[in-house]
C-alpha positions in Angstrom: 4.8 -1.1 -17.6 4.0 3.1 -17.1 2.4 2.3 -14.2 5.1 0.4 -12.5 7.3 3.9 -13.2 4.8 5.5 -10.7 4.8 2.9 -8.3 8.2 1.9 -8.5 10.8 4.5 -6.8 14.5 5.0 -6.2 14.9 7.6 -3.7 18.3 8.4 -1.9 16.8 9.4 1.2 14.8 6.2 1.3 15.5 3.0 1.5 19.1 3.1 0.9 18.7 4.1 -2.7 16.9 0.1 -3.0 13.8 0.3 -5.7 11.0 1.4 -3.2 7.0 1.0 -3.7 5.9 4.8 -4.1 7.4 6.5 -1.3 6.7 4.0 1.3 9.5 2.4 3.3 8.7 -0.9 1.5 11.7 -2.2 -0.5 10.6 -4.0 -4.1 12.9 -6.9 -3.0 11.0 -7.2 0.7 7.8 -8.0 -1.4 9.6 -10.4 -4.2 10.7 -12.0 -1.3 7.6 -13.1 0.3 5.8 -14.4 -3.2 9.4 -16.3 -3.6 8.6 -17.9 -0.4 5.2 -18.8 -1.4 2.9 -16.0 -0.1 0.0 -15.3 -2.5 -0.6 -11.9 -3.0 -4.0 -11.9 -0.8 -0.9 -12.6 2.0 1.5 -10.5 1.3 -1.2 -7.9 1.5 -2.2 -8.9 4.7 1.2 -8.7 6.0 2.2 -5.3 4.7 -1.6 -3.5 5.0 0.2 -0.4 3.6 0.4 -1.6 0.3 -2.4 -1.5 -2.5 -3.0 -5.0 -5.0 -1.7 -2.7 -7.7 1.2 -2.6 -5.8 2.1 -6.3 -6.0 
């Protein structure tokens, strides 16, 4: 769960205040979204290249 903390960010400058994945502009619920629509997390991955596996 620590690790989460550090990849897991509020920011009010970013994002709209939405949880954020560490300073990136890619909202928690954007990736949520895709695994809820099925995506495994080799996909999701592949669509947002930005992200790290840690991240999902």
């Amino acid at each position: 769960m620590e690790n989460l903390r550090h990849r897991i960010i509020t920011n009010p400058r970013q994002c709209g205040r939405r949880p954020c994945i560490r300073g990136k502009r890619i909202r928690v619920v954007d990736v949520l979204n895709l695994l809820a629509a099925g995506l495994s997390p080799e996909q999701v991955l592949a669509e947002m290249p930005d992200l790290e596996p840690l991240d999902i």
